[in-house]
Backbone as XML, in Angstrom:
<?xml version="1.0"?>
<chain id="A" units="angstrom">
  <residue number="1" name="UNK">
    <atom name="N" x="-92.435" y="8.123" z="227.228"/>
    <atom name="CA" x="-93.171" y="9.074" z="226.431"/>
    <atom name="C" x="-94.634" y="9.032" z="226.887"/>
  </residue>
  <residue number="2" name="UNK">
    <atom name="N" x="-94.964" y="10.106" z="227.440"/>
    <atom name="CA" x="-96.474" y="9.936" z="227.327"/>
    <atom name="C" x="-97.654" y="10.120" z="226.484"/>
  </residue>
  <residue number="3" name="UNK">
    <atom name="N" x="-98.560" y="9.679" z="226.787"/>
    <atom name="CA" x="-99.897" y="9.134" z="225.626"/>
    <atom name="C" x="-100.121" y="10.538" z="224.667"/>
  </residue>
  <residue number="4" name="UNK">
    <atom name="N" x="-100.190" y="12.232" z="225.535"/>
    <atom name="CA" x="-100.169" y="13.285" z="225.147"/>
    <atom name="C" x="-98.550" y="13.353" z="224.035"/>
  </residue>
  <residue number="5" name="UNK">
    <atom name="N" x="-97.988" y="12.810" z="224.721"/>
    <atom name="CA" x="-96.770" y="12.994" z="223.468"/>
    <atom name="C" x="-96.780" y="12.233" z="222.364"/>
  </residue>
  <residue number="6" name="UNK">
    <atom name="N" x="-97.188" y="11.319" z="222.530"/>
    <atom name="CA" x="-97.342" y="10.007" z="221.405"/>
    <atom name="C" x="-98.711" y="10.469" z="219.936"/>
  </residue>
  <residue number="7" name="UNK">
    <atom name="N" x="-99.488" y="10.695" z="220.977"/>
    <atom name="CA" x="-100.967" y="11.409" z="220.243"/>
    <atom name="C" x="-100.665" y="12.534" z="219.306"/>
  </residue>
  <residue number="8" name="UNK">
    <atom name="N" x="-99.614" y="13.304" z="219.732"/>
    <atom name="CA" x="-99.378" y="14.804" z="219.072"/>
    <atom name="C" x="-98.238" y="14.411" z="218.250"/>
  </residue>
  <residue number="9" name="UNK">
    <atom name="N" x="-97.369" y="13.453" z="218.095"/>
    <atom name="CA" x="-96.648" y="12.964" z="217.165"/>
    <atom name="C" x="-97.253" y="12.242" z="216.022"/>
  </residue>
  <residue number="10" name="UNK">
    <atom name="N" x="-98.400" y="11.442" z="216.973"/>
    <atom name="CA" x="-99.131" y="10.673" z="215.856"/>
    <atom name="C" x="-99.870" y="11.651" z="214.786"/>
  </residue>
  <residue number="11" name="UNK">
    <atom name="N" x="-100.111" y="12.617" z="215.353"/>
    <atom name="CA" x="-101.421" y="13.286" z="214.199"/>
    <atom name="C" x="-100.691" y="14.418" z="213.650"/>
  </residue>
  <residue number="12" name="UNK">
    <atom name="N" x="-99.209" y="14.472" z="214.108"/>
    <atom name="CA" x="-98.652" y="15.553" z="213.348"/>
    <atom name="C" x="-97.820" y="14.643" z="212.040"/>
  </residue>
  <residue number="13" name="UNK">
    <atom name="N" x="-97.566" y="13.400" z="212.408"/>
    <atom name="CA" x="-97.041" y="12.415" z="211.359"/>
    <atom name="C" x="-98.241" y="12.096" z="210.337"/>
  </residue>
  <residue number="14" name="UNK">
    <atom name="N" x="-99.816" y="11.718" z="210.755"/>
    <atom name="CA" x="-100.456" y="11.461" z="209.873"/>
    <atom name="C" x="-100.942" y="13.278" z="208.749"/>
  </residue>
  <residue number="15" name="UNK">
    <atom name="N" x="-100.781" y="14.229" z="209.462"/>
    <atom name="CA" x="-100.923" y="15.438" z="208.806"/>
    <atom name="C" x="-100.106" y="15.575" z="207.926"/>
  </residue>
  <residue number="16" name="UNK">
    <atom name="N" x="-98.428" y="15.160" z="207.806"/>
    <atom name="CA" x="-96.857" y="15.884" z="207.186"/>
    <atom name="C" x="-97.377" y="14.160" z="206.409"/>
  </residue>
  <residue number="17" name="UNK">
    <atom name="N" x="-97.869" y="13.311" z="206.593"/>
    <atom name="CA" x="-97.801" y="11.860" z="205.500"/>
    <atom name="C" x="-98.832" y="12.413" z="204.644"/>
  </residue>
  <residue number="18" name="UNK">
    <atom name="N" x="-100.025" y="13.098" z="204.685"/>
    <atom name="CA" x="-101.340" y="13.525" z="203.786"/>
    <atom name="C" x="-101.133" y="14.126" z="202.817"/>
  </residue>
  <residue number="19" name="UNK">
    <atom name="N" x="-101.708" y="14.025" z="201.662"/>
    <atom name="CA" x="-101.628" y="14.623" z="200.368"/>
    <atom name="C" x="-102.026" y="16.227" z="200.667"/>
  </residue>
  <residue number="20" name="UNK">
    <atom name="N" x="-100.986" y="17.130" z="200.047"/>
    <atom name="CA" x="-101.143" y="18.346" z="200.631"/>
    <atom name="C" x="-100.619" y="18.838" z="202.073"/>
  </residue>
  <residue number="21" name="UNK">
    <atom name="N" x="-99.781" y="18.111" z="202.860"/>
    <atom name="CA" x="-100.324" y="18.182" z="204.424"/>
    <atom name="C" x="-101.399" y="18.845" z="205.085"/>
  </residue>
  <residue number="22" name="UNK">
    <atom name="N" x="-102.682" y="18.149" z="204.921"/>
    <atom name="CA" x="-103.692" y="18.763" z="205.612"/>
    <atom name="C" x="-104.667" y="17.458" z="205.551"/>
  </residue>
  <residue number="23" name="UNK">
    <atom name="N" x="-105.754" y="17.893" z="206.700"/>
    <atom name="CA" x="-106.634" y="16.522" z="206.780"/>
    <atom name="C" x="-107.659" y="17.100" z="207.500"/>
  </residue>
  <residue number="24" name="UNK">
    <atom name="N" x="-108.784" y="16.472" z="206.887"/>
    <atom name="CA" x="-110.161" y="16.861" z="207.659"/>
    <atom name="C" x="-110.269" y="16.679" z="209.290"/>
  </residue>
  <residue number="25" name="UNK">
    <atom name="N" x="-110.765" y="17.590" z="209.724"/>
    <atom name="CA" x="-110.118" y="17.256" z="211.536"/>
    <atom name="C" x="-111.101" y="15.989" z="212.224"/>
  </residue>
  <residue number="26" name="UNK">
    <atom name="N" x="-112.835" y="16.074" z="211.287"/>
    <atom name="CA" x="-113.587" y="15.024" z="211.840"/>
    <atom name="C" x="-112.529" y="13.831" z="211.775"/>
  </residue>
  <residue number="27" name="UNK">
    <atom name="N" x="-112.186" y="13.601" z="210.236"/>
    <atom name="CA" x="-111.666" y="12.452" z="209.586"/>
    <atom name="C" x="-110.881" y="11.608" z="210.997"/>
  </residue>
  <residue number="28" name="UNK">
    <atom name="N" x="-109.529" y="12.447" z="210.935"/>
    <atom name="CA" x="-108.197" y="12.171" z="211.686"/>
    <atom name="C" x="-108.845" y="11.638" z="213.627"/>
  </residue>
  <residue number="29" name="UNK">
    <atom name="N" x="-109.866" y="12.889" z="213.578"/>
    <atom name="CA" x="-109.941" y="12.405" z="215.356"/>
    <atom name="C" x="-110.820" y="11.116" z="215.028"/>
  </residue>
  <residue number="30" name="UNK">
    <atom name="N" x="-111.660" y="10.597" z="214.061"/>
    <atom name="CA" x="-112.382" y="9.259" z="214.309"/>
    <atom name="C" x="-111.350" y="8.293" z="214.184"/>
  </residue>
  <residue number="31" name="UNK">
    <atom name="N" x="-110.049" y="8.487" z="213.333"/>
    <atom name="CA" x="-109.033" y="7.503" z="213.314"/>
    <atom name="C" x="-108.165" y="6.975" z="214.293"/>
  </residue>
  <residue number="32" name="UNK">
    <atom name="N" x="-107.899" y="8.658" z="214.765"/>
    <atom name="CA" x="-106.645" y="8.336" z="216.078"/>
    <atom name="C" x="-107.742" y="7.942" z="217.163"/>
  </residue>
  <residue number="33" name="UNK">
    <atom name="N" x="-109.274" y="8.500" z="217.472"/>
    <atom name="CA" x="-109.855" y="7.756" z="218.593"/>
    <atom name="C" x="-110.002" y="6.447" z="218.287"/>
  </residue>
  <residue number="34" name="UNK">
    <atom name="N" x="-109.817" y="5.520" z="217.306"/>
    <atom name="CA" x="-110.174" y="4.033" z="217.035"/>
    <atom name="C" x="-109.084" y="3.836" z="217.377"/>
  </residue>
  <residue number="35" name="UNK">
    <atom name="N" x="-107.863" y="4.062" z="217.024"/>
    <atom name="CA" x="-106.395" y="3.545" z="216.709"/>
    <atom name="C" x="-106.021" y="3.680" z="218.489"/>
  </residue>
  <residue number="36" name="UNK">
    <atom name="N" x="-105.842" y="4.353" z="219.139"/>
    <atom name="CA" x="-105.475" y="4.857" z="220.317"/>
    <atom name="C" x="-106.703" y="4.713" z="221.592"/>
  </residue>
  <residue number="37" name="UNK">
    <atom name="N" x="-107.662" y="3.788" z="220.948"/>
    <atom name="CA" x="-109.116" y="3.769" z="221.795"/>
    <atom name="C" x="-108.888" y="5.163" z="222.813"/>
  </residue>
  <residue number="38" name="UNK">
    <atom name="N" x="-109.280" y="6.500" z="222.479"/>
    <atom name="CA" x="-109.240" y="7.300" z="223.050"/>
    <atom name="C" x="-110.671" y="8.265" z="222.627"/>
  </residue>
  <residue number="39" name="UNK">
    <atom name="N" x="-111.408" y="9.210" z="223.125"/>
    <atom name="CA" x="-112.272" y="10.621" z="222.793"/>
    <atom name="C" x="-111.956" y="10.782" z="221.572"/>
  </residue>
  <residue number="40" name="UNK">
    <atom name="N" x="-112.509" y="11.401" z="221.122"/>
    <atom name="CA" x="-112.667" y="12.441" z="219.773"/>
    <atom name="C" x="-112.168" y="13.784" z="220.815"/>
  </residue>
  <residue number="41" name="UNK">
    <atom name="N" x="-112.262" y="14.020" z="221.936"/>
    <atom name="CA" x="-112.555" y="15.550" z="222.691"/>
    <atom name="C" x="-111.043" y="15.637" z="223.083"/>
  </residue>
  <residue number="42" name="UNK">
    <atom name="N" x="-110.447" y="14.432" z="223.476"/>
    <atom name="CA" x="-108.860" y="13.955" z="223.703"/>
    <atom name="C" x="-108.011" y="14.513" z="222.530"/>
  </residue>
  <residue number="43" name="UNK">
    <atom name="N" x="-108.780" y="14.047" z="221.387"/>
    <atom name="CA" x="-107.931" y="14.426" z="220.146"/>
    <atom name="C" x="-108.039" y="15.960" z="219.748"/>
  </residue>
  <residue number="44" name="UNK">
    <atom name="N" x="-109.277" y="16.845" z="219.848"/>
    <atom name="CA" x="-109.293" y="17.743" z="219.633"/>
    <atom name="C" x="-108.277" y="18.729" z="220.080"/>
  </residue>
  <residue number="45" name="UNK">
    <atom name="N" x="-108.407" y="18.775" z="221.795"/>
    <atom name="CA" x="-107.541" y="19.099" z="223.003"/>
    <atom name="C" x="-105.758" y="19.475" z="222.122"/>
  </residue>
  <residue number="46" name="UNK">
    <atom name="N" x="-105.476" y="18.343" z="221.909"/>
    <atom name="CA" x="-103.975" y="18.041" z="220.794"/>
    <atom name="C" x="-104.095" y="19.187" z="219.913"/>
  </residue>
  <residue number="47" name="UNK">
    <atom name="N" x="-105.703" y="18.957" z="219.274"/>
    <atom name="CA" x="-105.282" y="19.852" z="217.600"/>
    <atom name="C" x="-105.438" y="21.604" z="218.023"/>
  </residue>
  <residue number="48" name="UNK">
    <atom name="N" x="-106.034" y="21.608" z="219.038"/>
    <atom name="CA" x="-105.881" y="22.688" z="219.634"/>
    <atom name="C" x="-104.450" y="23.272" z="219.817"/>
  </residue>
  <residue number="49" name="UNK">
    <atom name="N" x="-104.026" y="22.513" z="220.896"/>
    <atom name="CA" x="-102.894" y="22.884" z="221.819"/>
    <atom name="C" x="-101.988" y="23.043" z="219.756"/>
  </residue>
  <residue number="50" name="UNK">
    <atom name="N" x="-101.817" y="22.421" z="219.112"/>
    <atom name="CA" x="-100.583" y="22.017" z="218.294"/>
    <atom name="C" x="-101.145" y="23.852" z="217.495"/>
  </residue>
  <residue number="51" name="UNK">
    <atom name="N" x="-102.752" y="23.567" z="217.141"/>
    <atom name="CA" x="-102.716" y="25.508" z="216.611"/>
    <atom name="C" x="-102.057" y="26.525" z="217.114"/>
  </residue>
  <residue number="52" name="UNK">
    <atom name="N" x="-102.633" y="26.407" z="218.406"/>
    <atom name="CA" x="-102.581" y="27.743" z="218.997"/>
    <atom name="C" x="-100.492" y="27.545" z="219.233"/>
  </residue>
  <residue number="53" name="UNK">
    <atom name="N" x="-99.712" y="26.587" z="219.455"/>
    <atom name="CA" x="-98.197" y="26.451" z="219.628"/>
    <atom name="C" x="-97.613" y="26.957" z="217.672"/>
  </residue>
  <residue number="54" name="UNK">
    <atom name="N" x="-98.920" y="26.861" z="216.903"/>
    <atom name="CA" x="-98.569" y="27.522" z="215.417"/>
    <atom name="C" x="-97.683" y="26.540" z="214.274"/>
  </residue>
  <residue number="55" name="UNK">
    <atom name="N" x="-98.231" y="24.767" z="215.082"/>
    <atom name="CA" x="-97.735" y="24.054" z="214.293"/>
    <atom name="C" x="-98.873" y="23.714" z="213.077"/>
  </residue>
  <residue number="56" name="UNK">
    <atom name="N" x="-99.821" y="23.789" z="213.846"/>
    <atom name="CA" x="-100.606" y="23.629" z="212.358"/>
    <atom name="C" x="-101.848" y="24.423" z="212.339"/>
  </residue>
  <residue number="57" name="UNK">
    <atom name="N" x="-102.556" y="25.055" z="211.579"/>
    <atom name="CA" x="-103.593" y="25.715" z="211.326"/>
    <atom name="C" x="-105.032" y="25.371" z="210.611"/>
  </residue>
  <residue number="58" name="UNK">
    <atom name="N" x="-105.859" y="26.217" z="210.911"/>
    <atom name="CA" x="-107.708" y="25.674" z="210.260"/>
    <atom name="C" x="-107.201" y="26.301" z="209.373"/>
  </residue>
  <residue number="59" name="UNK">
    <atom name="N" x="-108.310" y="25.794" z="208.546"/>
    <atom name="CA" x="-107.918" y="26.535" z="206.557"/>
    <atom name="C" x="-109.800" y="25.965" z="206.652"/>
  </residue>
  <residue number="60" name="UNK">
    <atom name="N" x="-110.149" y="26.633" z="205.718"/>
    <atom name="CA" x="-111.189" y="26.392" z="204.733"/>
    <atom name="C" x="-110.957" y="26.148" z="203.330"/>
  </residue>
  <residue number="61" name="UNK">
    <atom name="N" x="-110.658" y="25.447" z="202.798"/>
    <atom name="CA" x="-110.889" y="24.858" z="201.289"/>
    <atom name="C" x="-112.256" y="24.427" z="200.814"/>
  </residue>
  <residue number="62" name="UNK">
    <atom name="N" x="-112.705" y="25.463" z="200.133"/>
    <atom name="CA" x="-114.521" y="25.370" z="199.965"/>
    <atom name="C" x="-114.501" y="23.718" z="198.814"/>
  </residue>
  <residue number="63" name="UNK">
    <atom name="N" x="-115.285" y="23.298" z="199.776"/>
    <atom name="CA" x="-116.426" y="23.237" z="200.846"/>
    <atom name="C" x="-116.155" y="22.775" z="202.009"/>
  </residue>
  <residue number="64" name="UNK">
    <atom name="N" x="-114.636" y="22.202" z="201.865"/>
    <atom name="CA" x="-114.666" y="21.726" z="203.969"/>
    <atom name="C" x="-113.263" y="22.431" z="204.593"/>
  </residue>
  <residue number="65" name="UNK">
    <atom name="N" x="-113.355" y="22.279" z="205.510"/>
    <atom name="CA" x="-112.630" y="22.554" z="206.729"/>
    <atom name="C" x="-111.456" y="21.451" z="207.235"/>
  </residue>
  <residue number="66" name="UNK">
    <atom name="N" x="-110.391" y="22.451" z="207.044"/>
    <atom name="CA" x="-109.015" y="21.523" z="207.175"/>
    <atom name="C" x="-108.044" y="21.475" z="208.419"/>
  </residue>
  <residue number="67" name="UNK">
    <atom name="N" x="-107.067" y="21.129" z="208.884"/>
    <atom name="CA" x="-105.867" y="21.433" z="209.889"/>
    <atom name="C" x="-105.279" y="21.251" z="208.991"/>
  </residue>
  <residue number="68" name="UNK">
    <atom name="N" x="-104.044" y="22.021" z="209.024"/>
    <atom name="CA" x="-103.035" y="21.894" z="207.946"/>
    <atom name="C" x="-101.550" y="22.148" z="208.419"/>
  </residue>
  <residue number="69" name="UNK">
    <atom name="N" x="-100.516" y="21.936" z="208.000"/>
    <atom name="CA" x="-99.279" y="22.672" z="208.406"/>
    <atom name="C" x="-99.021" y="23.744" z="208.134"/>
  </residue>
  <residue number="70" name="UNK">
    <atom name="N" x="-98.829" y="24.981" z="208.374"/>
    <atom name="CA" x="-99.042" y="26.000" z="207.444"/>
    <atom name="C" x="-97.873" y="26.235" z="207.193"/>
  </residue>
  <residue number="71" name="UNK">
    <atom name="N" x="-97.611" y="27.073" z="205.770"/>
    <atom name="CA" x="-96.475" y="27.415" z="205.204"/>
    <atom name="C" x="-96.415" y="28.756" z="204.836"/>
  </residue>
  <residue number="72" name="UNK">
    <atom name="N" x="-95.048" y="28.778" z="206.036"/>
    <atom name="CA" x="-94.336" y="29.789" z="206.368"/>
    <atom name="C" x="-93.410" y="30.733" z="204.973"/>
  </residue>
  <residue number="73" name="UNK">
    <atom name="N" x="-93.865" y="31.563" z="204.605"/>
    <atom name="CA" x="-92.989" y="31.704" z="203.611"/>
    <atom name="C" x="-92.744" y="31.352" z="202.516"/>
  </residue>
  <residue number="74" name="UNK">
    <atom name="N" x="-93.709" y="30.272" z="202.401"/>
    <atom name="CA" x="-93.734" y="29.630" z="200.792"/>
    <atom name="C" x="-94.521" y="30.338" z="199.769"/>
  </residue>
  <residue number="75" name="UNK">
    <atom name="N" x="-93.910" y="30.228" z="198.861"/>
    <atom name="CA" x="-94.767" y="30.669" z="197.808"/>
    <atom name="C" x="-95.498" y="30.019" z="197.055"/>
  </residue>
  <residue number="76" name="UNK">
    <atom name="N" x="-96.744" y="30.581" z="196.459"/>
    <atom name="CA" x="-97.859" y="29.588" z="195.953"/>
    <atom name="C" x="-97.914" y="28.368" z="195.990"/>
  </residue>
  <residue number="77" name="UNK">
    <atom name="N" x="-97.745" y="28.454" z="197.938"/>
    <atom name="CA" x="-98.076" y="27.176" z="198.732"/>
    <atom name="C" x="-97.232" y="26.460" z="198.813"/>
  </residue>
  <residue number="78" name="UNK">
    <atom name="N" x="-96.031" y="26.165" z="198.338"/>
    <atom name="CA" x="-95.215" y="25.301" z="198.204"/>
    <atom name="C" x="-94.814" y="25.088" z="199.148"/>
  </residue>
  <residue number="79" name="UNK">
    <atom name="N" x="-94.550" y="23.916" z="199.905"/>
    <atom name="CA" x="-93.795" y="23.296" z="201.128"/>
    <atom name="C" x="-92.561" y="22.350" z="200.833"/>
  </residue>
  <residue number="80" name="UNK">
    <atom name="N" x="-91.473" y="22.725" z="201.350"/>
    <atom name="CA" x="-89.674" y="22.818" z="201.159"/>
    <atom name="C" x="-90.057" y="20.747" z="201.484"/>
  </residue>
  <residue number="81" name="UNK">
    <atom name="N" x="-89.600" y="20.206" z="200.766"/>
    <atom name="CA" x="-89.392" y="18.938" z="200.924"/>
    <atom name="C" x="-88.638" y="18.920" z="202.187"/>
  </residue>
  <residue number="82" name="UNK">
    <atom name="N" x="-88.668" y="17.015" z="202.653"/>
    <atom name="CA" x="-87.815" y="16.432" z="203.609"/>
    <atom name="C" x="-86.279" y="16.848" z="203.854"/>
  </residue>
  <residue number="83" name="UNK">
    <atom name="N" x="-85.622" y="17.046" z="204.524"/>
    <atom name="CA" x="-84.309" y="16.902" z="204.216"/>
    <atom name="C" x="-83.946" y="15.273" z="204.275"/>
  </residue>
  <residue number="84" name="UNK">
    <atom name="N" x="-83.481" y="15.471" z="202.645"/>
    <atom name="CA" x="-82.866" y="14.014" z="202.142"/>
    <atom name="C" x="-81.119" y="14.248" z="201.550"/>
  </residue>
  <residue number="85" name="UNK">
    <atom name="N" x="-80.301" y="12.788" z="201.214"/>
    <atom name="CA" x="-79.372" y="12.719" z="201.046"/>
    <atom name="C" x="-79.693" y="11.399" z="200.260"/>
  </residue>
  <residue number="86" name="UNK">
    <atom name="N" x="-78.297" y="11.316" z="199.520"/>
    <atom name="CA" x="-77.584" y="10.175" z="198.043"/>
    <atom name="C" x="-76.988" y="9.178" z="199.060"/>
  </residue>
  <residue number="87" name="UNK">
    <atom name="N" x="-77.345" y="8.165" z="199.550"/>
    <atom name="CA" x="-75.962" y="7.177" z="199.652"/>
    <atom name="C" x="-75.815" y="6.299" z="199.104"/>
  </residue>
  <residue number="88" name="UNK">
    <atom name="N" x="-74.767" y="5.489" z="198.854"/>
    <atom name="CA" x="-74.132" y="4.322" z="198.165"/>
    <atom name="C" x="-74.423" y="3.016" z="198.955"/>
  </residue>
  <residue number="89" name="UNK">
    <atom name="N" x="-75.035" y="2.149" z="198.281"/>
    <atom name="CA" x="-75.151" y="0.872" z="199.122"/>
    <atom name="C" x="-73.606" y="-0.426" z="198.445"/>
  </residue>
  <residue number="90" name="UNK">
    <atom name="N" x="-73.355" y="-1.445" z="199.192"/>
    <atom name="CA" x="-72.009" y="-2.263" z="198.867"/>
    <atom name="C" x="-71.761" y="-2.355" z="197.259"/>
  </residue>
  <residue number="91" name="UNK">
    <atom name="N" x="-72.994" y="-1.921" z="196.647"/>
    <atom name="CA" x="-72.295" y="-2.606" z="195.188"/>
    <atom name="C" x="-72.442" y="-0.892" z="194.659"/>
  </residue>
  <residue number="92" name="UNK">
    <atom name="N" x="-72.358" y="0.346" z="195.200"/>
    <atom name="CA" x="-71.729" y="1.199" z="194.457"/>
    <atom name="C" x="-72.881" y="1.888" z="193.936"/>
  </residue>
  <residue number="93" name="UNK">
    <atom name="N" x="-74.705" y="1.242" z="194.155"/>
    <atom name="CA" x="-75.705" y="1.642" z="193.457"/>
    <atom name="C" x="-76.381" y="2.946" z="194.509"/>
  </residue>
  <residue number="94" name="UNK">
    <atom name="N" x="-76.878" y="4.013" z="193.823"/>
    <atom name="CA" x="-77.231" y="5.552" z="194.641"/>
    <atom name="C" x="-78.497" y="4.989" z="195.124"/>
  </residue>
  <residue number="95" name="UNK">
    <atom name="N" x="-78.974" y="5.507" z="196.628"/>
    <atom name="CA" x="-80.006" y="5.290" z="196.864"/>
    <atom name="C" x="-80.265" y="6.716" z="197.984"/>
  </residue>
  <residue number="96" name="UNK">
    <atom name="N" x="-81.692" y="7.043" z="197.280"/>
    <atom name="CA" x="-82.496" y="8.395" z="197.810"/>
    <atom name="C" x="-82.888" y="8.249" z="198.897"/>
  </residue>
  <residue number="97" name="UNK">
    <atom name="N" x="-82.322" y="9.206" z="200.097"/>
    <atom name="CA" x="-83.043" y="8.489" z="201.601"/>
    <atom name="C" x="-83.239" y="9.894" z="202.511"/>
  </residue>
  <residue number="98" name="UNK">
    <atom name="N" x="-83.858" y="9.580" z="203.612"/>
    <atom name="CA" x="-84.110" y="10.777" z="204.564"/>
    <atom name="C" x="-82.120" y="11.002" z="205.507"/>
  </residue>
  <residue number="99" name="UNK">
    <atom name="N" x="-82.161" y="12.345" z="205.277"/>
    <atom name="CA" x="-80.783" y="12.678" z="206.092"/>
    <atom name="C" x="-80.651" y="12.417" z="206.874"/>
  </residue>
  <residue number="100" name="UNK">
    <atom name="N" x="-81.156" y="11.129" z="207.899"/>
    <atom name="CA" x="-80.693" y="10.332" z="209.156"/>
    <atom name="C" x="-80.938" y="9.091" z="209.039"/>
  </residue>
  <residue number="101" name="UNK">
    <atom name="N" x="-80.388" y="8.493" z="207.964"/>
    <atom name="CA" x="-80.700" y="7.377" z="207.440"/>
    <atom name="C" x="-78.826" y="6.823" z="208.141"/>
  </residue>
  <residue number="102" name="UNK">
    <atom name="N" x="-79.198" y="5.252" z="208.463"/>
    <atom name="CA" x="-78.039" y="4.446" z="208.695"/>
    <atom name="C" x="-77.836" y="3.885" z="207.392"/>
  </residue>
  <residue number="103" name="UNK">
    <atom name="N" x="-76.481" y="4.239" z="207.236"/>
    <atom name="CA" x="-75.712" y="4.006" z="205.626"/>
    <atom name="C" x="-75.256" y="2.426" z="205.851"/>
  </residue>
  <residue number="104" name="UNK">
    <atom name="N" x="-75.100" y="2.028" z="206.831"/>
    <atom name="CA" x="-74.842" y="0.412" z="206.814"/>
    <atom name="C" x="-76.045" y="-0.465" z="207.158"/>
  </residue>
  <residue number="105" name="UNK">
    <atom name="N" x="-77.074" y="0.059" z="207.439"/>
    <atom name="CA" x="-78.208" y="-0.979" z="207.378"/>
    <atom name="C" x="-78.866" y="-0.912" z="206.241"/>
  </residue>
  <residue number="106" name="UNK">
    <atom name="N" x="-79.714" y="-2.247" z="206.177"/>
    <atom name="CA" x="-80.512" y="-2.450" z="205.124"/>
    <atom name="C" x="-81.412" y="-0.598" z="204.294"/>
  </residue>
  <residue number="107" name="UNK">
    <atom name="N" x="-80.797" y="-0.532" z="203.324"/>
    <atom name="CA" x="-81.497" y="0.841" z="202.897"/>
    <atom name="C" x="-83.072" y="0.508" z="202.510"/>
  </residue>
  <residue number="108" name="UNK">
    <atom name="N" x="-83.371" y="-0.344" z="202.146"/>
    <atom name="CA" x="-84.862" y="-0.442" z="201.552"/>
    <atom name="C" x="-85.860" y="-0.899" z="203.019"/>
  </residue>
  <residue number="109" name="UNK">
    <atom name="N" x="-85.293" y="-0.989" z="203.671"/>
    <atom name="CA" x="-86.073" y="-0.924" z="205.259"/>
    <atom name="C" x="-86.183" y="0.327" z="205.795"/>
  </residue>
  <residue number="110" name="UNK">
    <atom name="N" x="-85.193" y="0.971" z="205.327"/>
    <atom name="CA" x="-85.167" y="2.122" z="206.302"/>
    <atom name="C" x="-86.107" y="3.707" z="205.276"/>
  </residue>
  <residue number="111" name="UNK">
    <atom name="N" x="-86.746" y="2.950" z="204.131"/>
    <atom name="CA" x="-87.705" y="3.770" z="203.584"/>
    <atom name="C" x="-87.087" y="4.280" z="202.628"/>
  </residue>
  <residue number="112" name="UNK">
    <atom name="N" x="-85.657" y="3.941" z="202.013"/>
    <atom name="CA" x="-84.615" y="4.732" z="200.879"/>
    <atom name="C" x="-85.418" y="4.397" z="199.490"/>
  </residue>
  <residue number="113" name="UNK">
    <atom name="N" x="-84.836" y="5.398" z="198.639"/>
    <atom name="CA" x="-85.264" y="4.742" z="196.796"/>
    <atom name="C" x="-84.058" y="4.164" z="195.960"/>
  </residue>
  <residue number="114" name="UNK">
    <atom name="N" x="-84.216" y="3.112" z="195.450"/>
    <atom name="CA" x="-83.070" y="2.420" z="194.635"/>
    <atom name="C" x="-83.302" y="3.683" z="193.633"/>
  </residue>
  <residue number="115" name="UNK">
    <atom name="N" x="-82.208" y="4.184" z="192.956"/>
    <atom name="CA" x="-82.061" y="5.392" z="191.934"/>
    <atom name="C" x="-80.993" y="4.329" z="190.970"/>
  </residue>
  <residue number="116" name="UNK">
    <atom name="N" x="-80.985" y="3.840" z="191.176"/>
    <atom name="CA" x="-79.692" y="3.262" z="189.834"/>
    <atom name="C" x="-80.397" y="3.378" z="188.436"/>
  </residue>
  <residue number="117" name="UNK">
    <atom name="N" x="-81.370" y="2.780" z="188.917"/>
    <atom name="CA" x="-82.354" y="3.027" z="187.224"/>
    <atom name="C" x="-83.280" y="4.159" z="186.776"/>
  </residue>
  <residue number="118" name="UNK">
    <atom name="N" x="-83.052" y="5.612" z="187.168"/>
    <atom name="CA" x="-83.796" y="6.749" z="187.457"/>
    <atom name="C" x="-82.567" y="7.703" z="187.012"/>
  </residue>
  <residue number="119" name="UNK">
    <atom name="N" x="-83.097" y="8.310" z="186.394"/>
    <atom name="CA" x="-81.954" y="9.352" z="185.478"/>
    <atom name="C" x="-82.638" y="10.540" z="186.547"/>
  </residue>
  <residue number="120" name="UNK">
    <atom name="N" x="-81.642" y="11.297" z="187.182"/>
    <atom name="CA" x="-82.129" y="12.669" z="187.404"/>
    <atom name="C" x="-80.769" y="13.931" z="186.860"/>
  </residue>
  <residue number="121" name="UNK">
    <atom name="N" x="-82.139" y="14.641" z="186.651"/>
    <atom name="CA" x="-80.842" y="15.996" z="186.340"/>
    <atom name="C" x="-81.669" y="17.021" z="186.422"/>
  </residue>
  <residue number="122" name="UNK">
    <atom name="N" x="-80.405" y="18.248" z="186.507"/>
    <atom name="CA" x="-80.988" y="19.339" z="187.252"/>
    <atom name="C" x="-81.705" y="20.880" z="185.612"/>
  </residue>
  <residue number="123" name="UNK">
    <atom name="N" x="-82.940" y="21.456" z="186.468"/>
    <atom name="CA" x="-83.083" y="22.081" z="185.415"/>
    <atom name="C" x="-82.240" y="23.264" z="185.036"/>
  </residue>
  <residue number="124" name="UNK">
    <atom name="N" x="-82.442" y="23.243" z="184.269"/>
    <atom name="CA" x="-81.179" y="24.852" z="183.725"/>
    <atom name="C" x="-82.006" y="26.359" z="182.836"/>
  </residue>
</chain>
């Protein structure tokens, strides 16, 4: 994988992990240039290339200036959750996980939610 591929995964993972998915662009390039000892101009290059390919977009939210994921089709902003799935761990208890989750490894490693003690139900 190269550093350009790694970089554009990294800041599209720290964008889709951010409250809202969106992040100040100073913020993110002083992080990934510390984290990746790389430019700020390196990182830009990325947030460029990832706009203009229409993965993520500038926004203004007064008073600052964002990259964001933009959402396609959503309505009053809303962005469609992860695709997740229910599985059963050995003793029969539900656990909330991402849809490429290994059902025989450890579930609480692999980022799942114990639900046994969590009532959900659907609205009507």
């Amino acid at each position: 994988m190269t550093e350009y591929t790694v970089l554009r995964e990294r800041l599209m993972d720290r964008i889709a992990s951010s409250k809202n998915q969106r992040v100040r662009p100073t913020e993110v390039k002083q992080q990934l240039a510390q984290e990746m000892n790389l430019t700020p101009s390196v990182i830009n290059e990325v947030i460029k290339d990832l706009v203009r390919d229409g993965e993520l977009v500038y926004a203004y939210r007064d008073p600052c200036s964002y990259v964001e994921i933009p959402c396609n089709g959503c309505e009053g902003g809303h962005r469609a959750a992860r695709p997740m799935k229910v599985v059963q761990d050995i003793d029969g208890n539900p656990w909330l996980c991402d849809a490429d989750v290994q059902p025989q490894d450890h579930l609480l490693s692999q980022s799942c939610w114990e639900c046994s003690s969590m009532n959900f139900t659907r609205g009507g």
